[in-house]
C-alpha positions in Angstrom: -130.0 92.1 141.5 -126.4 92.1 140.3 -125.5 90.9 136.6 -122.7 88.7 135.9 -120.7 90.8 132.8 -117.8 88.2 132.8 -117.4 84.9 133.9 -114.1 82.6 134.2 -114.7 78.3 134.3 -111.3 77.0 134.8 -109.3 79.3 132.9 -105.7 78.6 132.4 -102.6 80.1 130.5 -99.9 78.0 130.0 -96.4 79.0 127.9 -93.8 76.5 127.0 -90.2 76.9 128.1 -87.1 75.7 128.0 -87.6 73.8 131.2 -90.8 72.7 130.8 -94.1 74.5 130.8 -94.9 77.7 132.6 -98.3 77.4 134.7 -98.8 81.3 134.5 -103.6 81.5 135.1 -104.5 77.8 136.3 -107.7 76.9 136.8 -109.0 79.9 137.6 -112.6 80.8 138.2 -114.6 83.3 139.1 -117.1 86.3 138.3 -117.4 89.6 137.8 -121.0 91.5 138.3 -122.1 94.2 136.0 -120.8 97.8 137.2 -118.7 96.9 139.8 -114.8 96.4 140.2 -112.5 93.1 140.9 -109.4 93.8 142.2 -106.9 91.5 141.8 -103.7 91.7 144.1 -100.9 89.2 144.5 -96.7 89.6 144.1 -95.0 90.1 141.3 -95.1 87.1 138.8 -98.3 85.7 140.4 -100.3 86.0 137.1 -102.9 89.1 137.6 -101.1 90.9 134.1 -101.8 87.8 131.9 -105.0 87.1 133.6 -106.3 90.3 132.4 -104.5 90.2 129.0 -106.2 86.8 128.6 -109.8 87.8 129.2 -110.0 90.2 126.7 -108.0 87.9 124.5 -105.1 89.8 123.8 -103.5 86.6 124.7 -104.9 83.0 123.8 -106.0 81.0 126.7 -104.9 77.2 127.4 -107.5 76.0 128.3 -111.3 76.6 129.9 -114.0 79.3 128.9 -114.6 83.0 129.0 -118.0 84.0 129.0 -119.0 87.7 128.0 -122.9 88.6 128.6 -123.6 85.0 128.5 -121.3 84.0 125.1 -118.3 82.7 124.8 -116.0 84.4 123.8 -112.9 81.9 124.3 -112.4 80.7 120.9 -114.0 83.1 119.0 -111.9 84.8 115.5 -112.0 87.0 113.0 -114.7 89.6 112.5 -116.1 88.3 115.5 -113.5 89.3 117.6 -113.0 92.6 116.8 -116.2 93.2 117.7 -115.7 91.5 120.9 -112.8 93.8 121.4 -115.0 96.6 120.8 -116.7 95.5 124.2 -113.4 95.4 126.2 -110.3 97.7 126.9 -107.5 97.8 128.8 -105.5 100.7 130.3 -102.2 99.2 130.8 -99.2 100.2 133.7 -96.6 102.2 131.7 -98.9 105.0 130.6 -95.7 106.1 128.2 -94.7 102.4 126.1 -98.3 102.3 125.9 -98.4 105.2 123.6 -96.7 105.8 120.5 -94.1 108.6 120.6 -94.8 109.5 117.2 -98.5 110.4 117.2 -99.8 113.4 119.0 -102.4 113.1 121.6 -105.7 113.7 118.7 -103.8 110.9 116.8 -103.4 108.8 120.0 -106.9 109.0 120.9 -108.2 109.0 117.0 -106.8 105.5 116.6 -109.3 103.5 117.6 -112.3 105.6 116.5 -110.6 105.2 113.1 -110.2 101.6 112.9 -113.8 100.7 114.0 -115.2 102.8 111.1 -118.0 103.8 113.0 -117.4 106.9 112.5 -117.3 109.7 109.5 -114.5 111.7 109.1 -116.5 114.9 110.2 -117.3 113.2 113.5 -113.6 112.2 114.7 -112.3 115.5 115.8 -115.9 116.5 117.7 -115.1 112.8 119.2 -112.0 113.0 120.1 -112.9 116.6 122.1 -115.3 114.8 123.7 -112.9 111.9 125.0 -110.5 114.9 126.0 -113.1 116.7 127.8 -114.2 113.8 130.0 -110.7 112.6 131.4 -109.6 116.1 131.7 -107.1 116.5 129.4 -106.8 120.3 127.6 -108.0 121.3 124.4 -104.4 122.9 123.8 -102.5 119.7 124.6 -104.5 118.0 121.6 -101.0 118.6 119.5 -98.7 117.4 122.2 -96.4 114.3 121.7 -96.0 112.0 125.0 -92.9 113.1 126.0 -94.3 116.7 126.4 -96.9 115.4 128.8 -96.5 114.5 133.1 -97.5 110.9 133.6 -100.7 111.8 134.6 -101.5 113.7 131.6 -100.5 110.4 129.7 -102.5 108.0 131.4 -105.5 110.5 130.7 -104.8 110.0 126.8 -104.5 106.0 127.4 -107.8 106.0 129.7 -109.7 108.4 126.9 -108.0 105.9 124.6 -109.6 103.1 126.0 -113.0 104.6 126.1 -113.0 105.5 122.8 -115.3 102.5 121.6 -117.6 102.7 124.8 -116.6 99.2 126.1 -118.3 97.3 128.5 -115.7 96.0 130.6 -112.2 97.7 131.1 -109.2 96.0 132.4 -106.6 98.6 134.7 -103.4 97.0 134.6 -101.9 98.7 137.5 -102.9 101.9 136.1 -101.2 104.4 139.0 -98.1 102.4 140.1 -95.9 104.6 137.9 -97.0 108.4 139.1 -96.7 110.4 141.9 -99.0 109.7 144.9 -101.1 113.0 144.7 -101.7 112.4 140.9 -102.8 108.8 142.0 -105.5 109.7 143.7 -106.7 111.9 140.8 -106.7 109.3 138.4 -108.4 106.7 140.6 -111.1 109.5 141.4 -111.2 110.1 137.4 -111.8 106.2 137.0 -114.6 105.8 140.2 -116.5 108.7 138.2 -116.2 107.4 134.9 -117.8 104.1 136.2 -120.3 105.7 137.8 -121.3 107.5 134.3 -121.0 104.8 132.0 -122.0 101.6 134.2 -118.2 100.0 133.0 -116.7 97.3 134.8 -113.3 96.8 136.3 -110.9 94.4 136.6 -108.3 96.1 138.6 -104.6 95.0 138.9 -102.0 96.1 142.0 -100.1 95.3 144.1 -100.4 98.3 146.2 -103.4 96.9 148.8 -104.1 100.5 150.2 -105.4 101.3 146.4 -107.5 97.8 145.9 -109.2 98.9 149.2 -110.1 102.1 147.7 -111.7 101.3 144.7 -112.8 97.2 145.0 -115.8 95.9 145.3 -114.5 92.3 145.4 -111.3 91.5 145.9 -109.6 88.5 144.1 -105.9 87.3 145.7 -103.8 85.5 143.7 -100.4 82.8 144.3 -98.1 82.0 141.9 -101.2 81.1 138.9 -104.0 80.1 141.3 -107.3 82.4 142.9 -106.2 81.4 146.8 -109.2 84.0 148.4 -111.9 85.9 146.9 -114.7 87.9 148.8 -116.0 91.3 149.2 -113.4 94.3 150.3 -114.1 94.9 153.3 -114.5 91.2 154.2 -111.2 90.8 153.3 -109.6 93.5 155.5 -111.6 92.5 158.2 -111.7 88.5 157.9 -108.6 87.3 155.9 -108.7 83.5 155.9 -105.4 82.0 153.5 -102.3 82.3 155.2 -100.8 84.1 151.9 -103.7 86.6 152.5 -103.1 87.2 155.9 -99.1 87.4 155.1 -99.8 90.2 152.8 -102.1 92.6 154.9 -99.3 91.9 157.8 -97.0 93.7 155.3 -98.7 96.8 154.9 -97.2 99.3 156.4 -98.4 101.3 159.7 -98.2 105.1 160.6 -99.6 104.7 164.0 -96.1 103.9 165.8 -97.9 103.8 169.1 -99.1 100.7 168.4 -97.2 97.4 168.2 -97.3 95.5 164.8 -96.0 92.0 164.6 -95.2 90.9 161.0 -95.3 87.4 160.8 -92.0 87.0 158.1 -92.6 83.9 155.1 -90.3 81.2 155.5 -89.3 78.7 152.8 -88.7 78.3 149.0 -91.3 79.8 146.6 -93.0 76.7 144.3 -91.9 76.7 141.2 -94.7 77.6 138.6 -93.1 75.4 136.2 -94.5 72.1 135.8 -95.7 72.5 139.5 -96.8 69.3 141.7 -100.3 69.1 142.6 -101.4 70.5 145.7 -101.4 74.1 147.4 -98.5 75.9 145.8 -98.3 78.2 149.3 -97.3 75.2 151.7 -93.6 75.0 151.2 -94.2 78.6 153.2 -96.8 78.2 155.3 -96.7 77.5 158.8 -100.3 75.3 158.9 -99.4 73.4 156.1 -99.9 69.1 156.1 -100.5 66.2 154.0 -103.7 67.3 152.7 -102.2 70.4 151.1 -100.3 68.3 148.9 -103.4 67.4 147.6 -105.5 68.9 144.7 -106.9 71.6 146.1 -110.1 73.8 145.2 -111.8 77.4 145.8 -114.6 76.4 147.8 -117.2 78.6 149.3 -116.8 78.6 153.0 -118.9 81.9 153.6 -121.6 83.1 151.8 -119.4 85.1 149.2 -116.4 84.9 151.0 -113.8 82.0 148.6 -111.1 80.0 149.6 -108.6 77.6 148.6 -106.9 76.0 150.8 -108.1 72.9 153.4 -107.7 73.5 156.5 -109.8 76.8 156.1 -112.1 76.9 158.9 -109.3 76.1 161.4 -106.9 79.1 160.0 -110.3 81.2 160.0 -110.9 80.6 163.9 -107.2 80.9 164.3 -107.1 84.4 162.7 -110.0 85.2 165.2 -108.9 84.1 168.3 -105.3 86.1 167.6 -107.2 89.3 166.7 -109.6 89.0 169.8 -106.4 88.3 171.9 -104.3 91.2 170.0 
């Protein structure tokens, strides 16, 4: 039986602007089980960075809880939360700003092991060769600087990084968007067999949908702050139900060219996250939109683990079937 590691109950994350007051995670809720790994996809600016960032409380939420193995963890300070930090990691996009130019990669990936004082100074460097050894990075790269390494190479020293402290749950902020293709797949491989060894649990962020396919278990899709569709990978390849969902699997892009593919283009001007009206922040652009949708809407369950929000979900579900059977 799956464990829920972390659990979300109405998070938000709000910042103040000029204007008025960005509505960047609202009301967000959901769940994810022990060992397994939530992908979380959605355009740029939709929230999935400070989502993550606010789960393992490298930002202050708003509002709502975070639970960790049962304990929340939402408010909690001090000694308390280093330890808490302990439990979860983050490997973040730019594998080079995330490291500091000045320290070497021993130094890089010594950090950490230093400021937990867990361990003695004798046990650091065997550490450390340990770390290197599992993501594959050299023993003769341990004096390298970042800017002698490829971008895979650095990512390696930002995922040993984040293992250092054997967390729990790690989030991957987009952790291959900025190398080459063949090096991606080495690096998700690297992260599918560290998760197999160590039971850790992701929270995966892209926008690339042909990488949260690879390596999801769950698949969480997120507009402009809100969860619109959640539900197993290949339930959401197969069955997409929100209209934004559906939009963004019409975008991916095809290599059969024998077969006909008709994008279906968004119309309409994108909400406004700031001080946004109540109501489905997708209808200015979607095509089955009515009064209802400028009502306050929630994720409901319309499927045994299959998530939506939006209210005219059965009809767009049996819509999206009829088409396919049709297509």
């Amino acid at each position: 039986m799956d464990t829920t590691l972390i659990e979300l109950i109405n998070l938000k994350k709000y910042f103040p602007t000029g204007s008025g007051i960005l509505h960047a995670v609202d009301d967000v809720n959901l769940q994810i089980k022990k060992g397994k790994t939530l992908g979380v996809v959605g355009e740029s600016g939709c929230g999935k960075s400070t989502l993550g960032r606010t789960i393992i409380r490298l930002l202050d939420s708003t509002d709502g809880k975070i639970i960790l193995n049962g304990e929340d963890i939402t408010r909690v300070k001090g000694k308390q939360l280093a330890e808490v930090r302990q439990k979860m990691q983050m490997i973040f996009q730019d594998p080079y700003s995330s490291l500091d130019p000045r320290k070497t990669v021993s130094e890089a990936v010594s950090e950490p092991l230093l400021v937990s004082r867990k361990y003695k100074k004798g046990e650091v460097q065997d550490a450390i060769q340990e770390l290197m050894d599992l993501v594959g990075i050299d023993k003769r790269l341990r004096s390298s600087y970042p800017h002698e390494l490829d971008g895979g190479r650095r990512q390696r020293v930002g995922i040993a990084r984040a293992l250092a402290l054997n967390p729990q749950f790690i989030v991957c902020d987009e952790p291959v968007s900025a190398l080459d293709v063949s090096i991606q797949a080495q690096v998700l491989n690297l992260l599918k067999r560290l998760q197999m060894q160590r039971e850790l649990t992701y929270m995966f962020v892209t926008h690339d949908l042909s990488v949260v396919r690879h390596i999801s278990d769950e698949i969480c899709v997120m507009y402009l702050g809100q969860v619109v569709e959640m539900c197993p990978s290949k339930e959401l390849f197969k069955r997409p139900i929100h209209p934004y969902t559906r939009a963004l699997l019409e975008a991916i892009p095809s290599v059969d060219i024998t077969r006909k593919h008709k994008r279906e283009l968004l119309r309409g001007e994108i909400t406004s996250p700031i001080n946004p009206k109540p109501g489905c922040r997708f209808a200015a652009r979607c095509k089955y939109a009515c009064d209802k949708c400028h009502e306050p809407q929630t994720i409901r369950e319309i499927e045994k683990g299959h998530f939506v929000t939006c209210c005219r979900a059965e009809e767009v579900g049996e819509i999206v079937i009829h088409t396919r059977l049709e297509g």
